[in-house]
PDB file with SEQRES, HELIX, SHEET and CRYST1 records, atoms N, CA, C and O in Angstrom:
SEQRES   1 A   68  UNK UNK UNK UNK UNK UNK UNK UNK UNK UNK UNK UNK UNK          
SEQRES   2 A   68  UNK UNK UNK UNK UNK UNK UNK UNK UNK UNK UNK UNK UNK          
SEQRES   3 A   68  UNK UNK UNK UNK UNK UNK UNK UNK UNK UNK UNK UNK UNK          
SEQRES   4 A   68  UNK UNK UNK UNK UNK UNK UNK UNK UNK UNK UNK UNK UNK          
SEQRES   5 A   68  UNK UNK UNK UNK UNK UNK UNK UNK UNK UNK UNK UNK UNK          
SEQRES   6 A   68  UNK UNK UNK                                                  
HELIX    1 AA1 UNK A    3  UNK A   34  1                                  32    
HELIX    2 AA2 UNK A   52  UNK A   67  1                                  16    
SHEET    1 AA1 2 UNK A  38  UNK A  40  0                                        
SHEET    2 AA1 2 UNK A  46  UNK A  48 -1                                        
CRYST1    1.000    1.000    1.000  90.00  90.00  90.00 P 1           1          
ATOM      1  N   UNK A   1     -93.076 -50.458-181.877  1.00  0.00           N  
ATOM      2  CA  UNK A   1     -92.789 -49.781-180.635  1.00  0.00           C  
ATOM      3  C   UNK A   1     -91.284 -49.639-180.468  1.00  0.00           C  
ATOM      4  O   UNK A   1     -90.572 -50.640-180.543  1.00  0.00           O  
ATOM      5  N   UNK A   2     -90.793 -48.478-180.253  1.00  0.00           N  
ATOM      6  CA  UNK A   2     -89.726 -48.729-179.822  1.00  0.00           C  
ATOM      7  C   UNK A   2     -88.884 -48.371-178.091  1.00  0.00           C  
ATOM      8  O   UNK A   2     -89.231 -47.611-177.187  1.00  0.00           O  
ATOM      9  N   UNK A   3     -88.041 -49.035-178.181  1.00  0.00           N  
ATOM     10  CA  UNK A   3     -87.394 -49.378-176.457  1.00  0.00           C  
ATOM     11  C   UNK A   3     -87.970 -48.531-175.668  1.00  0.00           C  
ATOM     12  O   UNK A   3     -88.602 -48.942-174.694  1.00  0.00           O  
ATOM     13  N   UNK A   4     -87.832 -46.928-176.002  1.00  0.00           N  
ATOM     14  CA  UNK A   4     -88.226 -45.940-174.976  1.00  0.00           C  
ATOM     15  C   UNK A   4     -89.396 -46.310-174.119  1.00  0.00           C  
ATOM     16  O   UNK A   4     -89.586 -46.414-172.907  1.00  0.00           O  
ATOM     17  N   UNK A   5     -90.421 -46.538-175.680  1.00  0.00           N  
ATOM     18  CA  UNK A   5     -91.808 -46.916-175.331  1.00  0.00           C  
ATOM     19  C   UNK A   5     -92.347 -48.229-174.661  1.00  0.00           C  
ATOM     20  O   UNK A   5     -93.455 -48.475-174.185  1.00  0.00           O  
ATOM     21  N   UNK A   6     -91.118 -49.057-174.785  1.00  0.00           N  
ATOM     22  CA  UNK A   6     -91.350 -50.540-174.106  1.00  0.00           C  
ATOM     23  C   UNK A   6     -90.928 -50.233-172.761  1.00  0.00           C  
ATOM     24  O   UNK A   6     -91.636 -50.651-171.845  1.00  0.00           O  
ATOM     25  N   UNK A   7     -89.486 -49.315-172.392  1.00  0.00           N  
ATOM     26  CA  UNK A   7     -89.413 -49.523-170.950  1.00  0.00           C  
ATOM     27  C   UNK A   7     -90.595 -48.396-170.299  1.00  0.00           C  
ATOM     28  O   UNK A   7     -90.982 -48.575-169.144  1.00  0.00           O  
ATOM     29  N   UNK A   8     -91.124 -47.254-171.105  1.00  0.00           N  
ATOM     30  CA  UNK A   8     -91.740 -46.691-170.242  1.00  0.00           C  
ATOM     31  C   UNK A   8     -93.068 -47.502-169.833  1.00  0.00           C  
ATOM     32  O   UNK A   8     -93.430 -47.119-168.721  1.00  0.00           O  
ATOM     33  N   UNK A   9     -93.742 -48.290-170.250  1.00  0.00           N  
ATOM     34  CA  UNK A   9     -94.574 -49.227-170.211  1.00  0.00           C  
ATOM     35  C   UNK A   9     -94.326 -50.284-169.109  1.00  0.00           C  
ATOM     36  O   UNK A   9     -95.142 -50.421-168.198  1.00  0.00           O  
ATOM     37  N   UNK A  10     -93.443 -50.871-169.171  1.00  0.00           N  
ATOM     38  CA  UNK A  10     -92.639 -51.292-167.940  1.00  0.00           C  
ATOM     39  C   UNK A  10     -92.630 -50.727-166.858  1.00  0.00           C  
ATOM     40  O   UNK A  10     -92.885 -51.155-165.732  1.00  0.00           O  
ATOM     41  N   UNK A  11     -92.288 -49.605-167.261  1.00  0.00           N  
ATOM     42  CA  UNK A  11     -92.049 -48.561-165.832  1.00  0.00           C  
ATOM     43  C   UNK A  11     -93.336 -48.538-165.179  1.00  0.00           C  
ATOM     44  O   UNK A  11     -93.543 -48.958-164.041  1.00  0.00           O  
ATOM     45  N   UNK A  12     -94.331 -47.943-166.080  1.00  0.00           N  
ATOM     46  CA  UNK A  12     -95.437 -48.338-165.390  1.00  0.00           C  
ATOM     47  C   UNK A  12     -96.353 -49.295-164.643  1.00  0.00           C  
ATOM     48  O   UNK A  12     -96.834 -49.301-163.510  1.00  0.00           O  
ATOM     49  N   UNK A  13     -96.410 -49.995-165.560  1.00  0.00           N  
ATOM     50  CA  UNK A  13     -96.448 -51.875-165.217  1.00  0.00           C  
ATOM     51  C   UNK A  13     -95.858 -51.555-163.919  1.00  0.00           C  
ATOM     52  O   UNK A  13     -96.665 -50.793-163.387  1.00  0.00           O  
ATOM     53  N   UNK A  14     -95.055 -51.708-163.282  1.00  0.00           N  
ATOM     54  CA  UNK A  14     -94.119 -51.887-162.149  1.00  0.00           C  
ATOM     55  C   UNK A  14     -94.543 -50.623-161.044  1.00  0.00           C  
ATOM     56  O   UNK A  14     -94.515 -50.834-159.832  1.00  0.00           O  
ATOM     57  N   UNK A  15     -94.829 -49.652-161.464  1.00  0.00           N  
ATOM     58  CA  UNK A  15     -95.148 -48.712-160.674  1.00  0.00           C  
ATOM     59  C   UNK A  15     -96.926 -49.067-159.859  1.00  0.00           C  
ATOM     60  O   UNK A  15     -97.360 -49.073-158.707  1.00  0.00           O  
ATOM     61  N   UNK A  16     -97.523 -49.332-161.293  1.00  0.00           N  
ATOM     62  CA  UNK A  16     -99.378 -50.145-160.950  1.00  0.00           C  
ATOM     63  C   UNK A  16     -98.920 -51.045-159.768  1.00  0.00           C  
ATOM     64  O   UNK A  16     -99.459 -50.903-158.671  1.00  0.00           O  
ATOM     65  N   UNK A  17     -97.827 -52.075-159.981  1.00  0.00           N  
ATOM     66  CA  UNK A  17     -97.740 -53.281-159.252  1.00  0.00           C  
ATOM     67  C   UNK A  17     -97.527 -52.731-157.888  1.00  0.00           C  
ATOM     68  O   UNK A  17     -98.379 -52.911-157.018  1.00  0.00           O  
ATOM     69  N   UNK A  18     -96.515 -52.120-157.674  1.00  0.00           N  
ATOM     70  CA  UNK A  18     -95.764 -51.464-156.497  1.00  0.00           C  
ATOM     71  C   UNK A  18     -97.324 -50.877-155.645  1.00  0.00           C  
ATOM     72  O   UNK A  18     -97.589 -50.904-154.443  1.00  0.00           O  
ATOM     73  N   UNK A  19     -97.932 -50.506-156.502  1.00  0.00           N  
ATOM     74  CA  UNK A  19     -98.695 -49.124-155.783  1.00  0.00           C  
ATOM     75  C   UNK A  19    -100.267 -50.381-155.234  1.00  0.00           C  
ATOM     76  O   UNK A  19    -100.954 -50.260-154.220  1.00  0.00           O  
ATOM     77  N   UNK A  20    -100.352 -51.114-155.970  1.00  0.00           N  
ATOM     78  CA  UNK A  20    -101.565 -52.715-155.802  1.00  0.00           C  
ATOM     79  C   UNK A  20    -100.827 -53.507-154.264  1.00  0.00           C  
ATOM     80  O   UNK A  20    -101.560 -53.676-153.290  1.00  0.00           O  
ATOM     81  N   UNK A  21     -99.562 -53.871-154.226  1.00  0.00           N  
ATOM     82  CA  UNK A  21     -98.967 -54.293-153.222  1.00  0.00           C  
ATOM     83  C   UNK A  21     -98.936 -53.446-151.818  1.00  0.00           C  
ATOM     84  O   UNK A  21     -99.137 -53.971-150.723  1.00  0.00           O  
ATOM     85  N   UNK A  22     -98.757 -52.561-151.945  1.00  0.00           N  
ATOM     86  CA  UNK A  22     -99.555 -51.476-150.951  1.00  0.00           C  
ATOM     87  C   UNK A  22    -100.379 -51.308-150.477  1.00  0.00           C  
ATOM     88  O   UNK A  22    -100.438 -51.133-149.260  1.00  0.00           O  
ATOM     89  N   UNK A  23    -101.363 -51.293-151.268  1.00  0.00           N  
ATOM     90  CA  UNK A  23    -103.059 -51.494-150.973  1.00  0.00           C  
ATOM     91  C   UNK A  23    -103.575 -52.533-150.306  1.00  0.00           C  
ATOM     92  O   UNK A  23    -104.478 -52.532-149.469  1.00  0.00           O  
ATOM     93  N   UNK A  24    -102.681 -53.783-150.906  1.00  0.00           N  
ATOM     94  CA  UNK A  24    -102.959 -55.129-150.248  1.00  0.00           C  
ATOM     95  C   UNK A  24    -102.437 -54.993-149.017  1.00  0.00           C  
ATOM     96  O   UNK A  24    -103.231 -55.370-148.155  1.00  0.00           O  
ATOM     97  N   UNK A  25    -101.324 -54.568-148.560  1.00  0.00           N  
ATOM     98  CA  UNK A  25    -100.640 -54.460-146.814  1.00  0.00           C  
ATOM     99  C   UNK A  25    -101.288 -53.673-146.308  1.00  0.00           C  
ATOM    100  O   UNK A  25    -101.408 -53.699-145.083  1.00  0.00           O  
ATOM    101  N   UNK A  26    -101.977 -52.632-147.135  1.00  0.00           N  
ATOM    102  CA  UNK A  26    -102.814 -51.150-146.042  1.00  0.00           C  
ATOM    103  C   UNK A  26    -104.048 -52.445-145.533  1.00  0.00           C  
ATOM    104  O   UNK A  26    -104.141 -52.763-144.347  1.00  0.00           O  
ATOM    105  N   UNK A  27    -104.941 -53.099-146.642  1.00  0.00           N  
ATOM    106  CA  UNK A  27    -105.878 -53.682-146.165  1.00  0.00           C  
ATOM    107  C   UNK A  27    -105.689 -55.173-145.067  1.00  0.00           C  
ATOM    108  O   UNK A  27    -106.674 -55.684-144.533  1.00  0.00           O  
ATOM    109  N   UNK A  28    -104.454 -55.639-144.901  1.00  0.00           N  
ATOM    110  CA  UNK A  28    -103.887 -57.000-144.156  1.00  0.00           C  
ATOM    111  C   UNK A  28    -103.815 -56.497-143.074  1.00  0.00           C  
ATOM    112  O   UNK A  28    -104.545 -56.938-142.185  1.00  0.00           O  
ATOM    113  N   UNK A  29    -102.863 -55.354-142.787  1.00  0.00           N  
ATOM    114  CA  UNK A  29    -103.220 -54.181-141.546  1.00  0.00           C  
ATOM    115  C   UNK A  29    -104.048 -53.983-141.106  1.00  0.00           C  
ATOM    116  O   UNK A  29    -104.081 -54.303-139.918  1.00  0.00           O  
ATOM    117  N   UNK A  30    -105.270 -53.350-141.681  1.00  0.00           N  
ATOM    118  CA  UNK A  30    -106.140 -53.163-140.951  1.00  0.00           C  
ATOM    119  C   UNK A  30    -107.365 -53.837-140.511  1.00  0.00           C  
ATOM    120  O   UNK A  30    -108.260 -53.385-139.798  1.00  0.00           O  
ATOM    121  N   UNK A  31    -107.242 -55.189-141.145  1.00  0.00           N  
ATOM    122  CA  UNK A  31    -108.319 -56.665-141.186  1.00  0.00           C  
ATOM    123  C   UNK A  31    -107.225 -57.065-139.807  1.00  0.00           C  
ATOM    124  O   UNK A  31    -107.913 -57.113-138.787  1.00  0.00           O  
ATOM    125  N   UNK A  32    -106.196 -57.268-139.600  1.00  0.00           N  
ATOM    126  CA  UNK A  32    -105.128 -57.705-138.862  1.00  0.00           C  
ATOM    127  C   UNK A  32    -105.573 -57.002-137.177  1.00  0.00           C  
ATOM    128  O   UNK A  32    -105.736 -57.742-136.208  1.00  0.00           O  
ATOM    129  N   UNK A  33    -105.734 -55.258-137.089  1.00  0.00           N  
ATOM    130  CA  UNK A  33    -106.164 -54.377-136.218  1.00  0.00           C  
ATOM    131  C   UNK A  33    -107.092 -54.717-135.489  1.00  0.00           C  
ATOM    132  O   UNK A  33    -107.157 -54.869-134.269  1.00  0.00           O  
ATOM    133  N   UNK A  34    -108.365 -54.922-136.898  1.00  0.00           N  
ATOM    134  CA  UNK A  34    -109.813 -54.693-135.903  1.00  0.00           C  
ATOM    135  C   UNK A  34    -109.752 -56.533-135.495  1.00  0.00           C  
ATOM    136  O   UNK A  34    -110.654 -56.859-134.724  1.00  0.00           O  
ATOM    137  N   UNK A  35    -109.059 -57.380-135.816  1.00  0.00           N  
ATOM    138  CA  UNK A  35    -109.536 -58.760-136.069  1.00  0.00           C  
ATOM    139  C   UNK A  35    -108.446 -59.062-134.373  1.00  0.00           C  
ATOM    140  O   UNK A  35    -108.549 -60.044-133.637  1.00  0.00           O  
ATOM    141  N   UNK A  36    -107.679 -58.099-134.223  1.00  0.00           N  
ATOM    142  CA  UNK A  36    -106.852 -58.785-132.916  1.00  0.00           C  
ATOM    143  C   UNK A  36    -105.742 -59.609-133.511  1.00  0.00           C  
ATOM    144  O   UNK A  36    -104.773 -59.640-132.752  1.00  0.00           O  
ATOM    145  N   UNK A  37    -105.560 -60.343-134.717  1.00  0.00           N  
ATOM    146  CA  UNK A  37    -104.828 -61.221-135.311  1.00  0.00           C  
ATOM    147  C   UNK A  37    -102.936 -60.761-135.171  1.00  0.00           C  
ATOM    148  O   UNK A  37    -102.545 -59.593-135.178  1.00  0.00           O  
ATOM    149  N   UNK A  38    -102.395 -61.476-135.103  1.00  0.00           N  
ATOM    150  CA  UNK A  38    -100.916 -60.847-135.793  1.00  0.00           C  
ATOM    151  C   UNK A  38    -100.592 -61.048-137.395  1.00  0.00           C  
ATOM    152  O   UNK A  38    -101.080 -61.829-138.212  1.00  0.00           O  
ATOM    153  N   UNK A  39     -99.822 -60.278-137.492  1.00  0.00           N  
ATOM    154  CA  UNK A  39     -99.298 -60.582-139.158  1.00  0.00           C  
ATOM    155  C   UNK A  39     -98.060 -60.829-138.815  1.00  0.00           C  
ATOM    156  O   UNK A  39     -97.311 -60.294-137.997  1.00  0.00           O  
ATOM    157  N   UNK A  40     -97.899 -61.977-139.764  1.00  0.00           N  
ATOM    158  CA  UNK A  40     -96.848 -63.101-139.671  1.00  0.00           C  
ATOM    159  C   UNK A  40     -96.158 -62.738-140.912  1.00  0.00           C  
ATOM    160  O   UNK A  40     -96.630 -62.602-142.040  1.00  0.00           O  
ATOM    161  N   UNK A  41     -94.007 -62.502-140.170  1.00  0.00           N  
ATOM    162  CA  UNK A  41     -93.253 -62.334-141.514  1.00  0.00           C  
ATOM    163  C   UNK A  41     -92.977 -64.083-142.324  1.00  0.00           C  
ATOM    164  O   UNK A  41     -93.701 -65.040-142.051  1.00  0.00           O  
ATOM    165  N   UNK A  42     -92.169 -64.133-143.003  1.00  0.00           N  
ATOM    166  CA  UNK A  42     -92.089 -65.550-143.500  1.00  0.00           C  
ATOM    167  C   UNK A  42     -90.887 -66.077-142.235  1.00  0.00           C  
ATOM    168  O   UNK A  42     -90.718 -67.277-142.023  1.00  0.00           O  
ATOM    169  N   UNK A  43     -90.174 -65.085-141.525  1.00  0.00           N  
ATOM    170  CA  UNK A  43     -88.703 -65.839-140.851  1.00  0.00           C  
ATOM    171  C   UNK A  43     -89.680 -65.884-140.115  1.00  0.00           C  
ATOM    172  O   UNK A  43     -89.084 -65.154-139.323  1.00  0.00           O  
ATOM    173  N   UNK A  44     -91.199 -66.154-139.324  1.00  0.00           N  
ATOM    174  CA  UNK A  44     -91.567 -66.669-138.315  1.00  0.00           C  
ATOM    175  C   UNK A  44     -91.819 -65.442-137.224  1.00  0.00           C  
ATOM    176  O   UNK A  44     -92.604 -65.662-136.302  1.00  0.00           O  
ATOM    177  N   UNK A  45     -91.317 -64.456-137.297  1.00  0.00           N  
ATOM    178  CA  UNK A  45     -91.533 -63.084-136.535  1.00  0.00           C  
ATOM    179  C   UNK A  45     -93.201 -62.685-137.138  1.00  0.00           C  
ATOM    180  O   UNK A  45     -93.704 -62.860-138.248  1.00  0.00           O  
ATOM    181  N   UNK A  46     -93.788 -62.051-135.795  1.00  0.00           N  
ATOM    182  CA  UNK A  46     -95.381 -62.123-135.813  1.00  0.00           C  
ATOM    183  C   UNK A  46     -95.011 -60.915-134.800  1.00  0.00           C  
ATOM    184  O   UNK A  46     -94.187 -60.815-133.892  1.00  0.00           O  
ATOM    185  N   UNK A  47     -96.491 -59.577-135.642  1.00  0.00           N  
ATOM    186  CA  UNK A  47     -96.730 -58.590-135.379  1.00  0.00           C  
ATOM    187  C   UNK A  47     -97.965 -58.450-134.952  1.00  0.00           C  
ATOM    188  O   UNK A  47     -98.902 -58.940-135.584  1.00  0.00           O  
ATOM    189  N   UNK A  48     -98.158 -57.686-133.692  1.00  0.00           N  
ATOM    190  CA  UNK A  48     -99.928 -57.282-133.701  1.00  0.00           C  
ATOM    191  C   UNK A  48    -100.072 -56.164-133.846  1.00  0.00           C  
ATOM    192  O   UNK A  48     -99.343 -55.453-133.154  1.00  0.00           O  
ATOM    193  N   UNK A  49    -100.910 -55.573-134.653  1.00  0.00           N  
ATOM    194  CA  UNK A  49    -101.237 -53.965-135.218  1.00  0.00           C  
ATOM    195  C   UNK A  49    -101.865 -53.277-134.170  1.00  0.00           C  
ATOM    196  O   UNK A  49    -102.351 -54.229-133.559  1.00  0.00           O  
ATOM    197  N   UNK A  50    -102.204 -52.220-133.510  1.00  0.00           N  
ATOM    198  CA  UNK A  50    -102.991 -51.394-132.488  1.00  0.00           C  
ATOM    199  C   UNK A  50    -102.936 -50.082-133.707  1.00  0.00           C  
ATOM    200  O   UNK A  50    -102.066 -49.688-134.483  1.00  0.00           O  
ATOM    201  N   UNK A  51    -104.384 -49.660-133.395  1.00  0.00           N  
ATOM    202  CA  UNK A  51    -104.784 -48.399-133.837  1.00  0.00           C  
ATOM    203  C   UNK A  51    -104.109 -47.644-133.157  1.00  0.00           C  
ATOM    204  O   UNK A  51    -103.353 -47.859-132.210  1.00  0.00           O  
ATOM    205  N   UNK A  52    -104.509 -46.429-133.849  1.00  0.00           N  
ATOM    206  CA  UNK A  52    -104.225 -45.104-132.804  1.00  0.00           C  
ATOM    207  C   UNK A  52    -104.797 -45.409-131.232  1.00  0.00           C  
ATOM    208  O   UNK A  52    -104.180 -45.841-130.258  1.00  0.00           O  
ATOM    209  N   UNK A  53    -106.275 -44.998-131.376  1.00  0.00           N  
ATOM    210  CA  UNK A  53    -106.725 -44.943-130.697  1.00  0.00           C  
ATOM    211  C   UNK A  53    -106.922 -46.305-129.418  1.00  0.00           C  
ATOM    212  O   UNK A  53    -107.349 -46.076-128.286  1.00  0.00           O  
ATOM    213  N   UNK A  54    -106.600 -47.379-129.802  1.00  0.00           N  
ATOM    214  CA  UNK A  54    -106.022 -48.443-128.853  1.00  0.00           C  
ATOM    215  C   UNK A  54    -104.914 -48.175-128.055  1.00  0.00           C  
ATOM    216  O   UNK A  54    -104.837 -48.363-126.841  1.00  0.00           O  
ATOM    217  N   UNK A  55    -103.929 -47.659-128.909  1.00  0.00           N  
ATOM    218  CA  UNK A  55    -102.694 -47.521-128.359  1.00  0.00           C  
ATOM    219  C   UNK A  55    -102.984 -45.792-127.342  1.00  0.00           C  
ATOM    220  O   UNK A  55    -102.734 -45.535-126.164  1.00  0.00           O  
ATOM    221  N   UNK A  56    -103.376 -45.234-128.052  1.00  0.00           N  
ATOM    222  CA  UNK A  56    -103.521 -43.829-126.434  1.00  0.00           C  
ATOM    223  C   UNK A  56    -104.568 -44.328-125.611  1.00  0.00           C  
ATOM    224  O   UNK A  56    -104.593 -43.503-124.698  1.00  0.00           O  
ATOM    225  N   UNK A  57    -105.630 -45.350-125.326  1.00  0.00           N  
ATOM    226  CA  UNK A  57    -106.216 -46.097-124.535  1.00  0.00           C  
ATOM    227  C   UNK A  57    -105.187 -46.792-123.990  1.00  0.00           C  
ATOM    228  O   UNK A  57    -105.458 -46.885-122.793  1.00  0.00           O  
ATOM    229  N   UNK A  58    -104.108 -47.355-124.222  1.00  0.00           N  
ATOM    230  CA  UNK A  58    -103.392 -48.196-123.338  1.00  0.00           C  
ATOM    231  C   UNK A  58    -102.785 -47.171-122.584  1.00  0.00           C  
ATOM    232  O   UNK A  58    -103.018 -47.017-121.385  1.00  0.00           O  
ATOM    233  N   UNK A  59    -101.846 -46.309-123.383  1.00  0.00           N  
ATOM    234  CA  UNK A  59    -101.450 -45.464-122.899  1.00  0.00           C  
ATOM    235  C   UNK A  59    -101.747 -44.589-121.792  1.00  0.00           C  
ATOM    236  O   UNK A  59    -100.795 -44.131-121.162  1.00  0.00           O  
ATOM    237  N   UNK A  60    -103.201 -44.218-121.383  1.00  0.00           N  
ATOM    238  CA  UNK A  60    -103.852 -43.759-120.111  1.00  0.00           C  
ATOM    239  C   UNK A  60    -104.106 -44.916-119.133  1.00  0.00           C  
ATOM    240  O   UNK A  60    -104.223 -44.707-117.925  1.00  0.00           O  
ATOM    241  N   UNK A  61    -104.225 -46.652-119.906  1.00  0.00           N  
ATOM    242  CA  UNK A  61    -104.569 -47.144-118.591  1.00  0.00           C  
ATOM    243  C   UNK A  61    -103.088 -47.376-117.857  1.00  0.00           C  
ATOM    244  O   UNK A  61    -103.022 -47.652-116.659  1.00  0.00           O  
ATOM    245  N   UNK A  62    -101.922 -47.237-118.691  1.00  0.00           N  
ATOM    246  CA  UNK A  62    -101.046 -47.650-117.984  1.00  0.00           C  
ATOM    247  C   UNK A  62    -100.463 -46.454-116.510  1.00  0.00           C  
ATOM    248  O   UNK A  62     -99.856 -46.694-115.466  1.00  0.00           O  
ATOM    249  N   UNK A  63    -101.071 -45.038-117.168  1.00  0.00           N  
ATOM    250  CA  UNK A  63    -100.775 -43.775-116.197  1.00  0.00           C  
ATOM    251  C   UNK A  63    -102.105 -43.973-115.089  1.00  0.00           C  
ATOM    252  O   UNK A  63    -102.036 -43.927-113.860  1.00  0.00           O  
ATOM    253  N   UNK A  64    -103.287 -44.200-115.911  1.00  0.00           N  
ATOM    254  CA  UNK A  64    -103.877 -44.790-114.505  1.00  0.00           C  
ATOM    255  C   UNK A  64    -103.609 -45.872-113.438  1.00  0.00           C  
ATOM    256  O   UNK A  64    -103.848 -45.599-112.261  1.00  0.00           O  
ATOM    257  N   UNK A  65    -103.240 -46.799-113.699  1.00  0.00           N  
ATOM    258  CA  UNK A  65    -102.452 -47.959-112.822  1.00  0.00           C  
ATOM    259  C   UNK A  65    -101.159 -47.439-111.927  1.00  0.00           C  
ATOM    260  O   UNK A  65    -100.885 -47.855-110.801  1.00  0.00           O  
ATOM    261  N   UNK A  66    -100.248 -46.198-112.854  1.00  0.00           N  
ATOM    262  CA  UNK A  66     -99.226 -46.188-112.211  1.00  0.00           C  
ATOM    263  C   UNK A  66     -99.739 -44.861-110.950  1.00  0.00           C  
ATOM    264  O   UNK A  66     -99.320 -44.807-109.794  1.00  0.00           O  
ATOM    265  N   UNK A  67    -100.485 -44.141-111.435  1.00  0.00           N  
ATOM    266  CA  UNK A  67    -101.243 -43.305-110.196  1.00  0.00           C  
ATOM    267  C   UNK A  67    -101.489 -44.247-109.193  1.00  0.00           C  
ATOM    268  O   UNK A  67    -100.872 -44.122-108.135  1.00  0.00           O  
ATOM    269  N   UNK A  68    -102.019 -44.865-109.288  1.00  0.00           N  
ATOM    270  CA  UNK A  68    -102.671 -45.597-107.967  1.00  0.00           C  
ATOM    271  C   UNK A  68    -101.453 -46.358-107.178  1.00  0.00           C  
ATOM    272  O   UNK A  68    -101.684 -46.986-106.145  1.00  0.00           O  
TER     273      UNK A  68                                                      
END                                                                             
C-alpha cells in the first residue's frame, strides 16, 4: 500500500467515526426530549432538549397567560 492509500483510508476511518458520533448525539437528544431528562456537559452545565412542537406549545401558553 502506499501513503496516498493509507491516508485515504484514514480519511475515511475518521470521516465513518465523525459521522457514528453524530448519530449517537442525534439519538442522546432525542431519548433526552421524549424522556424530560437533561444532557449533561462534562464542566457540569446540563441541558434540557424541547421539541419543536413543545416549544410552540409553550410558546402559545405563555401569549395565553399574558392575554389574560
Amino acid at each position: 500500500m502506499t501513503e496516498q492509500e493509507l491516508k485515504a483510508m484514514l480519511d475515511q476511518a475518521e470521516k465513518k467515526g465523525i459521522e457514528l458520533g453524530i448519530r449517537l448525539m442525534q439519538n442522546r437528544m432525542l431519548l433526552a426530549c421524549e424522556k424530560g431528562t437533561p444532557i449533561e456537559l462534562p464542566d457540569g452545565r446540563a441541558y434540557f432538549i424541547k421539541s419543536d412542537i413543545q416549544n410552540l406549545h409553550d410558546i402559545f401558553a405563555d401569549l395565553e397567560a399574558e392575554a389574560n
